[in-house]
N, C-alpha and C positions, 0 to 999 in steps of 0.2 A: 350317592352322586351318580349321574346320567352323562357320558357322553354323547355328545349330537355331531351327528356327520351331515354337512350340505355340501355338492358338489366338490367334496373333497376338502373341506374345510373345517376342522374339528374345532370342538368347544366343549367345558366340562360344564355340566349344567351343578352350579352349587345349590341354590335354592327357587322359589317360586313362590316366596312374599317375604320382602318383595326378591323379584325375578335377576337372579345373579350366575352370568357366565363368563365364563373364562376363555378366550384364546387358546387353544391346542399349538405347539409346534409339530409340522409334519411338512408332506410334499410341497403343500399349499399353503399359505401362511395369511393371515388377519391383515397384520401390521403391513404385509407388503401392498395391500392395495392403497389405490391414494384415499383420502378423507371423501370425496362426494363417492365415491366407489363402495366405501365402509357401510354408509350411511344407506346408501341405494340397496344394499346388501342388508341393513339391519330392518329396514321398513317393509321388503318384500318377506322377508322367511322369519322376523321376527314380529311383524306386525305392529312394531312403535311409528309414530308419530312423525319424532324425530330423534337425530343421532348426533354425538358431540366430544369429542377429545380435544386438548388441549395442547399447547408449548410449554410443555415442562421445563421448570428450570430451577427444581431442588429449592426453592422458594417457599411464601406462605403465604401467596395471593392465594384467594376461595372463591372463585365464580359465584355469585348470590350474596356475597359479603363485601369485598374489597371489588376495587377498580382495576383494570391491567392495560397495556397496550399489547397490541400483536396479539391477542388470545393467549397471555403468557401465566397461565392459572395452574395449580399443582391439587388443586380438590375445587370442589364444585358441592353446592348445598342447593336443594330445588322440591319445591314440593306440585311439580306440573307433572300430571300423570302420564303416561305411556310416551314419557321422552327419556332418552338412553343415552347415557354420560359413559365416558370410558378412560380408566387408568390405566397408562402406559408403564409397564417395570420390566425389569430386567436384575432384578435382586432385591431391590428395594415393596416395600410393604406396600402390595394396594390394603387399604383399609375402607371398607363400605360402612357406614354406619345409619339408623333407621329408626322412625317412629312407625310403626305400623298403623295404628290409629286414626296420626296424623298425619299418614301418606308423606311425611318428609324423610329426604332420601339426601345420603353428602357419601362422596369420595374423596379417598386422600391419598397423593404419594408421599410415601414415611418413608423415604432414605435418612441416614444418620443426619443430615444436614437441617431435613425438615425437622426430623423430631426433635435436634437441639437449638432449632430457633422457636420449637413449642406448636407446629403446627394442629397439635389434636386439640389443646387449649382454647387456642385461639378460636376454631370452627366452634367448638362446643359452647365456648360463654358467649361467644356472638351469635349464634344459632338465632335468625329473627323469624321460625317457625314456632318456636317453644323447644321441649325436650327432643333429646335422641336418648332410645333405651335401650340398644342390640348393635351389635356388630359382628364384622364377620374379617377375620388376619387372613389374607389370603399369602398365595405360592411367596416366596420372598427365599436369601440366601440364610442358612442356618448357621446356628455358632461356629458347630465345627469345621466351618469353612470361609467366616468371616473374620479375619484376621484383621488386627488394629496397633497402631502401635502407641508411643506413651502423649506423643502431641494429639492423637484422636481424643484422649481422656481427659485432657488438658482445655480442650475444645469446649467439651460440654461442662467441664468446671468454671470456665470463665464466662457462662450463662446459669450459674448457679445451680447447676443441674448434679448431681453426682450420681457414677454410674456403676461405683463399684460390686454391687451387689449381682449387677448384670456383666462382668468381667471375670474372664477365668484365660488362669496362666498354664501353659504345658509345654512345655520341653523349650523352655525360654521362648516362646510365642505366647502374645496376649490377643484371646477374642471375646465377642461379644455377642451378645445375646438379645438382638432386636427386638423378637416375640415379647419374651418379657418386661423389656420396657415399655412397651407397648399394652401389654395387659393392663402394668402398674399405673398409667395413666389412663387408661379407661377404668378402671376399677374405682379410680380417684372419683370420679362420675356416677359411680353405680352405674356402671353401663354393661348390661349381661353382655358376654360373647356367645355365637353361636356354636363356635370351634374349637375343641383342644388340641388339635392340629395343625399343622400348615406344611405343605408340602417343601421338597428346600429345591429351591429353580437349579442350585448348583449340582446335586444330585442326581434332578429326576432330567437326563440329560434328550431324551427321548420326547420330554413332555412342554418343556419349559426352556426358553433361552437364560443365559444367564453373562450378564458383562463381565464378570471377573474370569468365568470359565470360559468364555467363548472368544475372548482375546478383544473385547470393545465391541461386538459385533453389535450394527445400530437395531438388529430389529428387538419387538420388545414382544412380552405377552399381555393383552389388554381385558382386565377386569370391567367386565358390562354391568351396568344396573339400570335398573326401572321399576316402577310400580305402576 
């Protein structure tokens, strides 16, 4: 992995098919420009077409699938080439997922909320490209720092979901393990990952903003893609 420095604005370059960067935290920050700012910025020194984030709202509207008002979509599926989608996090899972082949390209925000109203499901059996067969877990908050308590697991049980296998108890705290339920249901897919890693936002404190660590702070780090 490449970082990219432009005018002081870092990015980590993940890949280049299709083309995946990430937002850097530093002096100068992605998220704090406004949306035509971003965009004017991604066409010049990124050379896409066009540029696109969304009103997140822990949801399971899919740009390219479902209808929204307000631009209020939480993943986005699009097979138009050299146009540039972007997930906002701050602890929660951007997830890119991709046909190479068929140039189809979908982003997702996987917070606990999405993934227990079934968000990866959803995109994937509605998929009206055909297949996705790769993905990539980006930065997101790690177990050891994702604390949950007993109504959290009670949550996903009452969506027939059970998460015990991704739940570990220490010193009478119980947390959770996003990553891996996340795997588990790509895997369900046969969906290769291209990562066995993910960095943890909560951690990498230099690199990454994070809501839980940062006391609600609204900026985010925005996972880019395009093909």
């Amino acid at each position: 992995m490449n970082v990219i420095e432009i005018n002081g604005f870092n990015f980590l370059e993940v890949s280049q098919s299709p083309n995946i960067i990430i937002s850097l935290k530093g002096d100068k920050n992605f998220s704090e420009l406004d949306p035509l700012a971003r965009e004017e910025f991604m066409k010049k020194y990124f050379g896409v077409d066009s540029f696109e984030d969304f009103n997140q709202e822990h949801g399971t509207n899919i740009k390219g699938i479902s209808g929204s008002e307000d631009n209020a979509f939480d993943g986005y599926i699009s097979s138009n080439a050299n146009c540039a989608y972007a997930i906002k996090t701050a602890d929660c899972i951007p997830l890119i997922l991709w046909d190479e082949e068929k140039q189809v390209l979908a982003g997702l925000h996987c917070g606990w909320k999405g993934l227990k109203r079934g968000i990866i499901p959803k995109t994937i059996e509605n998929n009206p490209f055909g297949s996705l067969t790769h993905a990539y877990i980006g930065p997101h908050i790690c177990k050891a720092h994702f604390e949950v308590k007993e109504d959290f697991i009670e949550a996903f049980a009452q969506e027939n979901k059970d998460i015990s296998e991704f739940i570990e108890e220490q010193e009478g705290k119980i947390y959770m393990n996003l990553r891996q339920y996340t795997v588990r249901e790509l895997h369900q897919y046969g969906i290769e990952i291209s990562n066995n890693f993910s960095p943890c936002s909560y951690t990498e404190i230099d690199h990454f903003f994070s809501w839980r660590r940062d006391n609600a702070n609204p900026l985010r780090n925005l996972t880019i893609a395009w093909f």
